[in-house]
Every structure is written in C-alpha cells, then in structure tokens.
C-alpha positions as CSV (number, residue, x, y, z in Angstrom):
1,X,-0.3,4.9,1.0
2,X,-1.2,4.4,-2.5
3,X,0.9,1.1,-3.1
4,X,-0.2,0.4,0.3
5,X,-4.0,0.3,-0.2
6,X,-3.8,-0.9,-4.0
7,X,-1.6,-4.0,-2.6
8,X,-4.4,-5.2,0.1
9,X,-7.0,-4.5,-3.0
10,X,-5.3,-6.8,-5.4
11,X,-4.9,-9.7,-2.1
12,X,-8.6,-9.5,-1.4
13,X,-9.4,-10.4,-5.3
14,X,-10.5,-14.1,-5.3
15,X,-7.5,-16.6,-5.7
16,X,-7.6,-17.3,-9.8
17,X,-7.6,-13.1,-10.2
18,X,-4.5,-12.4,-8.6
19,X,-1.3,-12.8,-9.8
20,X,0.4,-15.8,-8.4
21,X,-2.8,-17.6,-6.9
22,X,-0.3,-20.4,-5.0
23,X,1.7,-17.6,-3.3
24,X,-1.0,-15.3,-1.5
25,X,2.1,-13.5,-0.2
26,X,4.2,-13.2,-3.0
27,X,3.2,-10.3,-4.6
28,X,3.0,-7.6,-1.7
29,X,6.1,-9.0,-0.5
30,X,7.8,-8.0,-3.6
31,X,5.8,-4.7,-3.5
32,X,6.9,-3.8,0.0
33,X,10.6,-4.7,-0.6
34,X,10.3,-2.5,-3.7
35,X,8.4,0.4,-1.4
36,X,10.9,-0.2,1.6
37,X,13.9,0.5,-1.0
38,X,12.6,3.6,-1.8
39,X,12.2,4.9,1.8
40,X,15.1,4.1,3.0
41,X,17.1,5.8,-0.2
42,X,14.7,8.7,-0.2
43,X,13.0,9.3,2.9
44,X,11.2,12.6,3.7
45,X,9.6,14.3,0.6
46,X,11.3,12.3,-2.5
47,X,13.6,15.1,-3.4
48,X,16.4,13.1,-3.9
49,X,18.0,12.5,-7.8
50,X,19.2,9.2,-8.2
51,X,18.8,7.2,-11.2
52,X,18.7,4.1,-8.8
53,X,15.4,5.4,-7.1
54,X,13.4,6.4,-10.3
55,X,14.4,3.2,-11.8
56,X,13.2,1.6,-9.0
57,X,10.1,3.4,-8.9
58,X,9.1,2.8,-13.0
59,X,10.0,-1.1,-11.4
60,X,7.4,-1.0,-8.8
61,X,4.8,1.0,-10.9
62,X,5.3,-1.3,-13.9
63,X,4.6,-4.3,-11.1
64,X,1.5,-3.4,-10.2
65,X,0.4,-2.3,-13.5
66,X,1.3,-6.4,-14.8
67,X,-0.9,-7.3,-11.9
68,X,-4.0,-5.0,-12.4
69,X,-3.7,-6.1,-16.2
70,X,-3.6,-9.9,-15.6
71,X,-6.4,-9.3,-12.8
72,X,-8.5,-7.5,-15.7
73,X,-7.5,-10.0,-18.3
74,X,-9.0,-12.7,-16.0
75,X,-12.0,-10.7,-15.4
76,X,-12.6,-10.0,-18.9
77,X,-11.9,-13.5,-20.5
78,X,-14.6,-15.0,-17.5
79,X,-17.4,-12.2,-18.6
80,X,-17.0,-13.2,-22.4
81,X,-16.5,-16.9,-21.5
82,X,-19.9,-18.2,-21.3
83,X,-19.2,-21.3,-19.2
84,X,-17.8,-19.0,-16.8
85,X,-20.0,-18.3,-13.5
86,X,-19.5,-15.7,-11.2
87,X,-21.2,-16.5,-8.0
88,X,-23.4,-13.0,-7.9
89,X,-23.7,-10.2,-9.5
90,X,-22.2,-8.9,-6.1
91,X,-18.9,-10.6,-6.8
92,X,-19.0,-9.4,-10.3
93,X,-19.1,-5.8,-9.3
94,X,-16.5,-6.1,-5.9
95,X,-13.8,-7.7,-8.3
96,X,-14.4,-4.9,-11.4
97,X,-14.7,-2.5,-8.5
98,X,-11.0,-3.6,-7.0
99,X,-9.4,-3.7,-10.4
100,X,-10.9,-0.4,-11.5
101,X,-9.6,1.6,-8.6
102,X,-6.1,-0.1,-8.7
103,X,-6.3,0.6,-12.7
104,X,-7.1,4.7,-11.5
105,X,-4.0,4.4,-8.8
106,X,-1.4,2.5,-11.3
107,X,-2.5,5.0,-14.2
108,X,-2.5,8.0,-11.4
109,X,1.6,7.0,-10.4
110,X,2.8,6.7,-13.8
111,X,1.4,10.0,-14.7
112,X,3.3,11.5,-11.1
113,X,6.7,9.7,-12.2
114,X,7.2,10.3,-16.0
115,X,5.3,14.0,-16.3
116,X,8.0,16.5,-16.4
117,X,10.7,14.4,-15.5
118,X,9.9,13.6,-12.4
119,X,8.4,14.3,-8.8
120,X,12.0,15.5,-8.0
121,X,12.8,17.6,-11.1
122,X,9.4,19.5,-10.5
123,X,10.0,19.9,-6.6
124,X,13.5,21.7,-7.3
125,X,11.7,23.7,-10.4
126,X,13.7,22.5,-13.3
127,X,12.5,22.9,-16.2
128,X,14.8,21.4,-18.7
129,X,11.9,18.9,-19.2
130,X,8.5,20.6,-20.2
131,X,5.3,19.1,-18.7
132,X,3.0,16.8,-20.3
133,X,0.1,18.2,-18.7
134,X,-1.5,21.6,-17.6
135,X,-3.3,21.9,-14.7
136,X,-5.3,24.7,-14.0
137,X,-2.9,26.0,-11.3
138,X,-0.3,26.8,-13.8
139,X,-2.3,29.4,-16.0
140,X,-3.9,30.6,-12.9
141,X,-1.1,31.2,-10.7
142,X,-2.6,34.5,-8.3
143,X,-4.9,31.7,-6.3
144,X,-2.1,29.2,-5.5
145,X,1.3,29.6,-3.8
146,X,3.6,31.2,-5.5
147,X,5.9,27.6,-5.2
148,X,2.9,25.1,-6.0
149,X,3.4,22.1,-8.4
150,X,1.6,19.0,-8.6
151,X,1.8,16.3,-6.6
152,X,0.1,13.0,-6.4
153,X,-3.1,13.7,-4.8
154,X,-3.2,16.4,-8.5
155,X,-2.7,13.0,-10.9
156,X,-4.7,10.8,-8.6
157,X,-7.5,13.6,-9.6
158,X,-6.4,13.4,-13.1
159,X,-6.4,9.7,-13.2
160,X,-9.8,9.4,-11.6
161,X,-11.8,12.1,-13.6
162,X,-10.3,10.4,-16.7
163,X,-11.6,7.0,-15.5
164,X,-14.7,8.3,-15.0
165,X,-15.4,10.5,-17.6
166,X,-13.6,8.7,-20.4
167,X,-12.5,11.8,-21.1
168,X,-9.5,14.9,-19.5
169,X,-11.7,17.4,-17.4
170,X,-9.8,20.6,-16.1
171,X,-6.4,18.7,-17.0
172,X,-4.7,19.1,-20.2
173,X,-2.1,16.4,-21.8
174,X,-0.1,18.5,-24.2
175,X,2.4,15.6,-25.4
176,X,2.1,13.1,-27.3
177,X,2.4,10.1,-25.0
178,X,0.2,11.7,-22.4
179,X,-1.9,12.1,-24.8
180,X,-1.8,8.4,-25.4
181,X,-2.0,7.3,-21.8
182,X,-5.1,9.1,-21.2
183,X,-6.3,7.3,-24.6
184,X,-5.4,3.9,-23.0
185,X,-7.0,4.2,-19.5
186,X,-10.1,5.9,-21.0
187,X,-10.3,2.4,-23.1
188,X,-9.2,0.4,-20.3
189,X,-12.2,2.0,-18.0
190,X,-14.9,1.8,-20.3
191,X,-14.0,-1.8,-21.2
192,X,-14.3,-2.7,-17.9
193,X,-17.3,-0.8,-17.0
194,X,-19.5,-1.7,-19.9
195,X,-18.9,-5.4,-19.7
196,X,-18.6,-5.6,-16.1
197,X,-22.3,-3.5,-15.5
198,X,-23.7,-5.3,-18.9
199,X,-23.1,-9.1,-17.1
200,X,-24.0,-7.8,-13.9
201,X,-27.8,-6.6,-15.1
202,X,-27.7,-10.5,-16.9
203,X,-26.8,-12.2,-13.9
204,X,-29.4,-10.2,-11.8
C-alpha cells in the first residue's frame, strides 16, 4: 500500500516534476513490475529469505528514492530560481506537500529493510544482526506481546515524527548509519519545509 499510494503521489506532480515527464506511465510501470516480483516470490507476510527478494526490494526503494530526490531537486532549483513561477501558492504547497510525504514513505522503507537485517530476520527472531534502533516496545516488554517486533506501520511512525520534528521522538538510532539517515531526512525535511513555506508567504 505504501509503494502503491506514493506511486499515484509522484504521477499527480505536474509534468516537469516527475521523473520521466514524456512517459507518464513509465515510472509506476516499473514500480509495479518491481512490486509484483515481490508478491509473487514472497506472498503472505514477507517471511521468506532470499537474496533475490531483498535485492529486489533495496531496487525498488532506491527507485523511488531517485524519483522523490529529482522531484525535490526540481522543486528546490524553481524556489531559488527567480525567473521561475509557480502558478499559486496553492501549487507551491500541493507539490512540497507530495514530495514531502513520499520523502516520509521512501525514508520510512529503507529504515523497515536495512534495520536489523531485515523484515524477515526480525520476523524469525534472529539476532545475529543487532538493531539499529530502539523502540519503546523493546525495553518495555510487559505491555506488548511477548512475540512483538516492528513492523512498517513502527518505521512509518519513526519516519514521520522525524520529518516533523527534525528530530528522533520515542525512537532511538543506536548505529552509526541510522544515526546518519535520521541526520539526512531531518535535513531533507527542513529544507523543503522552510523554503517551500518561506516562497509560499512571498507568493501570497
């Protein structure tokens, strides 16, 4: 659902903001074939270990990452370009809007793939790779299930707080590189919403 809705976000951006403005149908195309790999070779509850389907998944991640960056590059470059117009500040806001809640998705599936090696290697408990983040499940195990462990909707929480606060909340990176990727999107976000509010208020 989440490649799903971020795909129809990215085709509703105005033509020059999307990746391959000629093709309007190029880029969910390639998104579905990746998405319709993926179900067919793990269908169910993605439990299966295959190198194959989590190279496949970093594939389809890392695509719509390129295409929420290009989208924001755009976006950025027609803010600081003066002889740029936007037709209203309405348009301004819908387009930082899209690309700021694909940024929170994109940011929020990397986290679910790479944190402690996987959404397969934490559903069968194994923990020969340690996890990059606490959640506040882990250290308070006597109000969850004794076999909770975090799943999407838990990094798309992650992803969003962090987007919004610039900052971790009740999540804690404890390596290095999630450390950085937090550092990154809470960049990213702020970027975005300073210059996309600031030209807003101008164009109003």
């Amino acid at each position: 659902m989440a490649v799903i809705v971020t795909t129809f976000l990215h085709e509703i951006l105005p033509a020059n903001f999307r990746v391959i403005s000629a093709l309007l149908y190029f880029y969910p195309a390639l998104t579905f074939v990746f998405l319709a790999v993926l179900i067919i070779g793990d269908p169910g509850r993605i439990d299966r270990e295959k190198p194959w389907l989590r190279n496949t998944t970093a594939a389809m991640i890392a695509l719509m990452a390129f295409a929420n960056t290009l989208s924001a590059v755009h976006l950025v470059l027609g803010i600081m370009d003066k002889t740029s117009r936007f037709t209203s500040a309405r348009e301004l806001l819908g387009i930082g809007t899209v690309v700021w809640l694909t940024n929170i998705v994109a940011f929020a599936l990397a986290y679910w793939h790479l944190d402690a090696g996987g959404s397969v290697a934490r559903y069968k408990e194994d923990t020969s790779v340690l996890p990059a983040f606490i959640f506040p499940e882990m250290v308070n195990r006597e109000f969850v299930d004794s076999n909770w462990y975090p799943q999407f909707a838990d990094y798309l929480s992650l992803s969003f707080n962090n987007a919004l606060a610039f900052s971790n909340t009740d999540v804690s990176p404890i390596k290095r590189w999630s450390k950085m990727l937090t550092l990154v999107q809470a960049l990213v976000s702020l970027l975005l919403a300073a210059l996309v509010i600031a030209r807003a208020i101008n164009i109003l």
